[in-house]
Legacy VTK file of the C-alpha trace (Angstrom):
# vtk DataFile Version 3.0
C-alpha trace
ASCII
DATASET POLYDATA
POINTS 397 float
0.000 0.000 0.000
1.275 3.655 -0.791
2.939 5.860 1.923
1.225 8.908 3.041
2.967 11.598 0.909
5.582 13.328 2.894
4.652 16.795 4.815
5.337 19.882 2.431
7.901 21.995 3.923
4.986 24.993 4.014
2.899 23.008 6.643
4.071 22.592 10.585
4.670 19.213 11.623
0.973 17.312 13.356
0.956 14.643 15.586
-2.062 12.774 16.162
-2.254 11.487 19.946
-4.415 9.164 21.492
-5.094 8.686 25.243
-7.636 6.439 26.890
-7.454 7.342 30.565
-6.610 10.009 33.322
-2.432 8.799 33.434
-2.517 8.677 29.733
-4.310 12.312 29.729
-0.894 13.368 31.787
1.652 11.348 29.818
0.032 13.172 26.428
-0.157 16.690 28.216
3.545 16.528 29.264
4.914 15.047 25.873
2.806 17.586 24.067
4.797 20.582 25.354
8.066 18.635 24.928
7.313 18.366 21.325
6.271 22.016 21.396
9.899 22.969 22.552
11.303 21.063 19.025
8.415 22.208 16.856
6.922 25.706 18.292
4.358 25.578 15.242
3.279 21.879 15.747
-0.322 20.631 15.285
-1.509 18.523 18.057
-4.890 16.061 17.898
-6.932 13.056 18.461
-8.254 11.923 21.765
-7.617 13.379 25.012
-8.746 14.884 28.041
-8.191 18.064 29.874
-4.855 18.414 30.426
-3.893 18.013 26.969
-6.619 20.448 25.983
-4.626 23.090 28.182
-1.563 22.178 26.238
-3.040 22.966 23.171
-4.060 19.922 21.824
-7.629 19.469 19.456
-9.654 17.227 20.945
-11.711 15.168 18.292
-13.191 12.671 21.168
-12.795 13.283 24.856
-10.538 10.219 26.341
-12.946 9.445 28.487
-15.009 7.703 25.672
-12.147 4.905 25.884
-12.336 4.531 29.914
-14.224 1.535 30.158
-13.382 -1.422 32.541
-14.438 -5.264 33.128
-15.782 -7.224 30.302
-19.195 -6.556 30.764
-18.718 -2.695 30.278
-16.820 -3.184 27.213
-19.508 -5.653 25.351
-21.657 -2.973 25.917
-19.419 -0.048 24.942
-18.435 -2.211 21.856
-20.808 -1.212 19.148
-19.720 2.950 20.069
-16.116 2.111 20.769
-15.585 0.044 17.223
-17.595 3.357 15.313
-15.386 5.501 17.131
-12.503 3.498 15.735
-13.429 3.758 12.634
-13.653 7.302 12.658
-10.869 8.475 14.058
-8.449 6.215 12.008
-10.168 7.461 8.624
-9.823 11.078 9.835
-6.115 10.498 11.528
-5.711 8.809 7.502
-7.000 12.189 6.081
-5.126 14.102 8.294
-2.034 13.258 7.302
-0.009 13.492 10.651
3.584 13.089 10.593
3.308 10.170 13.515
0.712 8.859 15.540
1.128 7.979 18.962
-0.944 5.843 21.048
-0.906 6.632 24.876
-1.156 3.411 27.026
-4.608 2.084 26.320
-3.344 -1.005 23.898
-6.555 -2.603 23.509
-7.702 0.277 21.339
-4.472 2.000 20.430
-2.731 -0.870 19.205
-5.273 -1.678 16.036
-5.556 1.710 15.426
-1.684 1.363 15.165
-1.308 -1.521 13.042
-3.949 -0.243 10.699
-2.473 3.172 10.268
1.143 1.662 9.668
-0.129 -0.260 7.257
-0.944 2.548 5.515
2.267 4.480 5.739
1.855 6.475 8.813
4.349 6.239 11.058
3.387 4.710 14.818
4.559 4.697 18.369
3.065 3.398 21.173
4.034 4.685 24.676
4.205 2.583 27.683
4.816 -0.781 26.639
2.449 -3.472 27.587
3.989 -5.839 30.439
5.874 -8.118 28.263
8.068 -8.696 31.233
5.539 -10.762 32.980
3.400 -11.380 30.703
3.443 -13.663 27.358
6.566 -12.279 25.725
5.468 -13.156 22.415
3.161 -10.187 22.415
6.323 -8.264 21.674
6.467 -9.250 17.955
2.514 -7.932 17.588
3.392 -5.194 18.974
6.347 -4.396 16.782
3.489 -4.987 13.876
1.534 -1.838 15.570
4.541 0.658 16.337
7.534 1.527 14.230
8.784 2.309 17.907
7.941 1.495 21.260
8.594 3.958 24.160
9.306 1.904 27.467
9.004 3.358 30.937
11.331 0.433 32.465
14.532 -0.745 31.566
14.284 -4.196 31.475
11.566 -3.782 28.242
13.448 -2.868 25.025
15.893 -5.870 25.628
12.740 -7.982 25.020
11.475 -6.193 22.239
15.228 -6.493 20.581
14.760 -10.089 21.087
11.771 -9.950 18.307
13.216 -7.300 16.275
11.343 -4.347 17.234
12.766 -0.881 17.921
12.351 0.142 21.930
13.309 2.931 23.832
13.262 3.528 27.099
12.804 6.505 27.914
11.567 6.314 31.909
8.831 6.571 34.020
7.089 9.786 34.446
6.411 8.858 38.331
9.867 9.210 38.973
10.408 12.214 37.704
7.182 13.606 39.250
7.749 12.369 42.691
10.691 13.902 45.228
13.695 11.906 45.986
12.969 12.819 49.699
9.604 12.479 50.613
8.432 14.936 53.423
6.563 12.057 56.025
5.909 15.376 58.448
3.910 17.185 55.821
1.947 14.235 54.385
0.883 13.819 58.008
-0.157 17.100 58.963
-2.172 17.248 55.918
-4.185 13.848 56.711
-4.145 15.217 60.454
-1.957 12.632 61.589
-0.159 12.850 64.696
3.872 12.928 63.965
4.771 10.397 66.338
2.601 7.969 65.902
3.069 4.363 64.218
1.337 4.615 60.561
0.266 1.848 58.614
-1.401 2.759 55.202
-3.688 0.159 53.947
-4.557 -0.406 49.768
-6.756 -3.210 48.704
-6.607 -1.918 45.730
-8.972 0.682 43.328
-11.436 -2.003 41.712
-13.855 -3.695 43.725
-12.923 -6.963 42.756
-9.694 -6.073 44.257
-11.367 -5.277 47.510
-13.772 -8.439 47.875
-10.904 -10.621 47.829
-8.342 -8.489 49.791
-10.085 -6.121 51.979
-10.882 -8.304 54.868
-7.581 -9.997 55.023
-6.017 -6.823 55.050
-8.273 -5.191 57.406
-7.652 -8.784 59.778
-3.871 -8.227 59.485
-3.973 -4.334 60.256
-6.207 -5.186 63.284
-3.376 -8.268 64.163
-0.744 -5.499 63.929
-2.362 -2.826 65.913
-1.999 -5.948 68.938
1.357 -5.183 68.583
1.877 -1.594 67.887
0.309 0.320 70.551
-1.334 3.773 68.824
-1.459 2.368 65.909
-3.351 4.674 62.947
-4.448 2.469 59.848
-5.245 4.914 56.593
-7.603 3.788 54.102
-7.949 5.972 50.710
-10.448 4.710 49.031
-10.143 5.476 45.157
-13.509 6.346 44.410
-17.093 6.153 46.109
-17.986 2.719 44.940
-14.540 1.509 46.693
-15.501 3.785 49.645
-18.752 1.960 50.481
-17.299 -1.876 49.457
-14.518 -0.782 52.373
-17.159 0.597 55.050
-19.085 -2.526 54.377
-15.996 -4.288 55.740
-16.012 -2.204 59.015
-16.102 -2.828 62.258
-13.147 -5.075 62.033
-12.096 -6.620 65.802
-9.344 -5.106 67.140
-9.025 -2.021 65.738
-10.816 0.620 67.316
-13.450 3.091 65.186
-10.537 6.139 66.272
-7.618 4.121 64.743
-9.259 3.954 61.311
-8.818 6.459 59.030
-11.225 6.470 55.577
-10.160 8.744 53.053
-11.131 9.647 49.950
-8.355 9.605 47.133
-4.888 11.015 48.490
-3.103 7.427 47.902
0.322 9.025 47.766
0.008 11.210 50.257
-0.826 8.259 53.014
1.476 5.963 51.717
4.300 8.904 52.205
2.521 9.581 55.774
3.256 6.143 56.640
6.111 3.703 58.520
4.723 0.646 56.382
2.325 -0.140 53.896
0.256 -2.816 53.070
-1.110 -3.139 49.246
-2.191 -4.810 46.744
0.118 -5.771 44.030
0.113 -3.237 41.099
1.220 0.160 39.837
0.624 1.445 43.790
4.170 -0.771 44.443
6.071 1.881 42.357
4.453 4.576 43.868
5.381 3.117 47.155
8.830 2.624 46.313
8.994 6.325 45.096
7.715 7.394 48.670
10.613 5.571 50.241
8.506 3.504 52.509
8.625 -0.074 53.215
5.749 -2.145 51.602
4.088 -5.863 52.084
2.418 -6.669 48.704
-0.137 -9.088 49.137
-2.659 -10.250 46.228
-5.423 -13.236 45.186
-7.052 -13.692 41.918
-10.220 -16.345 41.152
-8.579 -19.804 41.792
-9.786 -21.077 37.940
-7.702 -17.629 36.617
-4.889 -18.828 38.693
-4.503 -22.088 37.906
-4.670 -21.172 34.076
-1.893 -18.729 34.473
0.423 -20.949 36.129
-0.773 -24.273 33.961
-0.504 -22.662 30.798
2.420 -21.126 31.514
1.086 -17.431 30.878
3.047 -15.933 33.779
6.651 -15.525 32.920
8.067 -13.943 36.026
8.850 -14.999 40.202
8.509 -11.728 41.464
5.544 -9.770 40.966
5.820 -6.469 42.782
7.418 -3.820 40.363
10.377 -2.581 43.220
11.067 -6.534 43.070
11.045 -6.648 39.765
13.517 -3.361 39.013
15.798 -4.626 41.407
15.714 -8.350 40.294
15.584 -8.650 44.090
12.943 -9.372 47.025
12.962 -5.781 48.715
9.189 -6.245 49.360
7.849 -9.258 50.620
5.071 -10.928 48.281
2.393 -12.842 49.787
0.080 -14.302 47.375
-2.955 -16.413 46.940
-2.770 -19.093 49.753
-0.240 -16.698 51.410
-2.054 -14.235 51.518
-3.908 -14.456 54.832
-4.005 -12.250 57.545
-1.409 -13.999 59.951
1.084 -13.972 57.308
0.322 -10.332 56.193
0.527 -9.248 59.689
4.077 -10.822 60.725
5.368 -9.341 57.080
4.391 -5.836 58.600
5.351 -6.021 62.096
8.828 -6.817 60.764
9.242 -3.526 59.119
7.954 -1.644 62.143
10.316 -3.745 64.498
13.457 -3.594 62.406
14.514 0.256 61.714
17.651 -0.546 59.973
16.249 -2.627 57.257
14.019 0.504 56.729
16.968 2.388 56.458
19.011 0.413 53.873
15.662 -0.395 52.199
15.487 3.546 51.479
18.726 3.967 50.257
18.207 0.701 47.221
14.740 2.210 46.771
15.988 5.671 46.310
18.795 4.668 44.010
16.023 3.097 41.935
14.573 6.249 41.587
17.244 8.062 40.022
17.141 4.919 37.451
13.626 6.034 36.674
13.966 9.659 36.812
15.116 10.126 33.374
12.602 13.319 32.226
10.214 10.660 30.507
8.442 13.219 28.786
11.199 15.033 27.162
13.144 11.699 26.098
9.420 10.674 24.820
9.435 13.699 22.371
13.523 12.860 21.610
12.075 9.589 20.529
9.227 10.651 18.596
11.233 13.661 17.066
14.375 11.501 15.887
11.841 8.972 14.355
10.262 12.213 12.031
13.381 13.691 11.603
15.230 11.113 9.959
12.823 10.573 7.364
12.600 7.311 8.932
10.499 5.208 6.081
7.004 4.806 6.525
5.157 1.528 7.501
LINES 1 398
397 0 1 2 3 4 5 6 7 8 9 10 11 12 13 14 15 16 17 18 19 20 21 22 23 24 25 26 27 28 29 30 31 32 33 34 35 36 37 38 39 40 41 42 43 44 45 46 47 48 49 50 51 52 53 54 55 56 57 58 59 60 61 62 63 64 65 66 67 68 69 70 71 72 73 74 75 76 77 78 79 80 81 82 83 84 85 86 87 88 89 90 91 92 93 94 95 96 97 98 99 100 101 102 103 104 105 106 107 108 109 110 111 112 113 114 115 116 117 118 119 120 121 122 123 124 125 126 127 128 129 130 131 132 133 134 135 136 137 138 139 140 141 142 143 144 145 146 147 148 149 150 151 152 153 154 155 156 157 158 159 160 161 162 163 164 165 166 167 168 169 170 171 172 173 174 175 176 177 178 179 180 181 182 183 184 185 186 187 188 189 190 191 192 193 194 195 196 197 198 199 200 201 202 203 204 205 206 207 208 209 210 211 212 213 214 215 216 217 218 219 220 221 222 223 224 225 226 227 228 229 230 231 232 233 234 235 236 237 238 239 240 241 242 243 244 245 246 247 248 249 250 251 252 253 254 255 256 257 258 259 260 261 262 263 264 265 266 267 268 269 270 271 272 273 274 275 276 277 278 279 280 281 282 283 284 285 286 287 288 289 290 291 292 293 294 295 296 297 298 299 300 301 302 303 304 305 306 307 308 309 310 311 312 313 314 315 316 317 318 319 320 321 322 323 324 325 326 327 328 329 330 331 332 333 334 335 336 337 338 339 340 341 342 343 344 345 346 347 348 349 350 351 352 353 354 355 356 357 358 359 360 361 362 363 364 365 366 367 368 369 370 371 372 373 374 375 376 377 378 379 380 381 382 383 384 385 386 387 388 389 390 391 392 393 394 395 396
């Protein structure tokens, strides 16, 4: 199939963006005003949200037409998310955009991909899909989508150079959003903590699937902990109102008293920094964990019949689940899951964290220089990236 004829030299230089969700709403809003630095007179559109309205991008479809969740949702959605499709790849087509970059979101992004490569327009997809833990094969599709993958962890474009695709990493956006030194006494007195107080910050997670299997385990463990840690304060942030109410219906929990309980809405990060030790569900909250500095028991479960396909079939391709873990190709965080992860054992993780000050303290120092690993300016090397790749007059498709 014929290329898209090149840009004239008259016209500034478009990129079409897509972005599905809140995080990918950021990641396009940052890398929009790096690319602005290169290219003062760039065109920016597609899908997006707010913040990359405010950065001058045209929105054709808001991205929160794409934020739809659990399988259920999405057969519904799927007649309106497949027309949408349809017309934003023609119009991206007739556009004639110089690259195309897909924001996270690979379940839409990545067929919009493959079918605009096909037809000569050049694609990247930012933040790789977990290929690290995940069916490594998907690598080679992917490379089918992108003419370049942006990676926000190092260990991703090895993989991808395994199947021949071209990866960058370019870091993680976290890192360089987060401080290196955390200020505990300032996330407290915002939650209205007292300062000298054991802390334990508790996160079963933001879906509510998340929270029917791990909310009263972890709520059993934080009440087995506060046995031992006299004054103990246990923060909850609950992600949303629907998480709010599946957590209160968890509540009283014996042994922990209604004043030692702290519901909050949102403000994950802040009580995670607030805390000595935190307690979570395994996830993206890990690296934001590791960011704060503080020391971390991941715990998770997932339907028995989903877990015993995973490990039968193979699907799963890593030991260590928790992203800190993972980074450091070390067990910095203790992982407790499935049959492990019951209150007893969640409880004795934690307790050794609050009884041992000096593993904090070296903890801190691995997690910090983990950090500075990450903190690479992710948006600007993202528009390096994307710039090099029109620059070159690399060749279409």
């Amino acid at each position: 199939m014929n290329a898209v004829p090149s840009r004239s030299p008259a016209r500034p230089p478009r990129f079409a963006l897509v972005a599905g969700e809140a995080s990918g709403d950021m990641l396009g809003a940052g890398l929009i005003a790096e690319l602005r630095r290169r290219h003062p007179d760039a065109e920016f559109a597609g899908v997006g949200g707010d913040a990359m309205r405010a950065a001058g991008f045209e929105a054709w479809y808001d991205a929160q037409e794409l934020a739809v969740m659990g399988l259920a949702e999405v057969l519904t959605h799927l007649p309106r998310l497949l027309r949408l499709r349809r017309g934003l790849r023609e119009r991206v087509l007739a556009w004639r955009p110089d690259v195309f970059v897909g924001i996270d979101a690979p379940d839409f992004n990545l067929g919009v991909e493959r079918w605009l490569k096909a037809r000569g327009v050049r694609t990247v997809h930012y933040v790789s899909p977990s290929v690290w833990a995940w069916r490594e094969k998907r690598a080679e599709k992917i490379g089918l989508s992108a003419s370049r993958v942006l990676c926000l962890f190092p260990m991703e474009p090895p993989i991808y150079a395994r199947h021949g695709v071209d990866a960058r990493f370019v870091g993680h956006p976290l890192a360089d959003e987060m401080p290196l030194d955390p200020d505990r006494a300032q996330a407290r007195a915002r939650l209205g903590l007292p300062q000298d107080a054991p802390v334990l910050a508790l996160l079963p997670g933001s879906r509510l699937g998340e929270i029917a299997r791990l909310g009263a385990p972890f709520l059993d463990a934080a009440a087995r902990v506060a046995t031992q840690q006299p004054g103990l304060q246990v923060v909850v942030p609950a992600a949303n109102a629907a998480c709010r109410a599946a957590i209160e219906r968890l509540l009283p929990r014996d042994g922990l008293a209604p004043g030692d309980l702290r519901l909050i809405d949102g403000d994950a990060r802040t009580a995670m920094i607030a805390a000595d030790v935190v307690l979570l569900a395994s996830g993206t909250a890990t690296l934001e964990a590791m960011l704060a500095k503080r020391p971390m028991v991941v715990g998770y479960r997932i339907a028995p019949l989903t877990y015993a396909i995973v490990k039968g079939f193979g699907m799963l391709k890593v030991d260590r689940y928790a992203l800190p873990n993972v980074l450091a190709g070390a067990d910095l965080a203790p992982e407790l899951m499935q049959e492990d992860c019951t209150p007893d054992k969640l409880a004795e993780a934690t307790l050794a964290w609050f009884r041992n000050p000096h593993a904090v303290e070296s903890l801190q120092a691995r997690y910090r220089e983990l950090h500075l690993a990450l903190r690479q300016d992710a948006s600007a090397r993202a528009a390096d990236a994307i710039a090099q790749l029109v620059d070159s007059g690399v060749a279409h498709g």
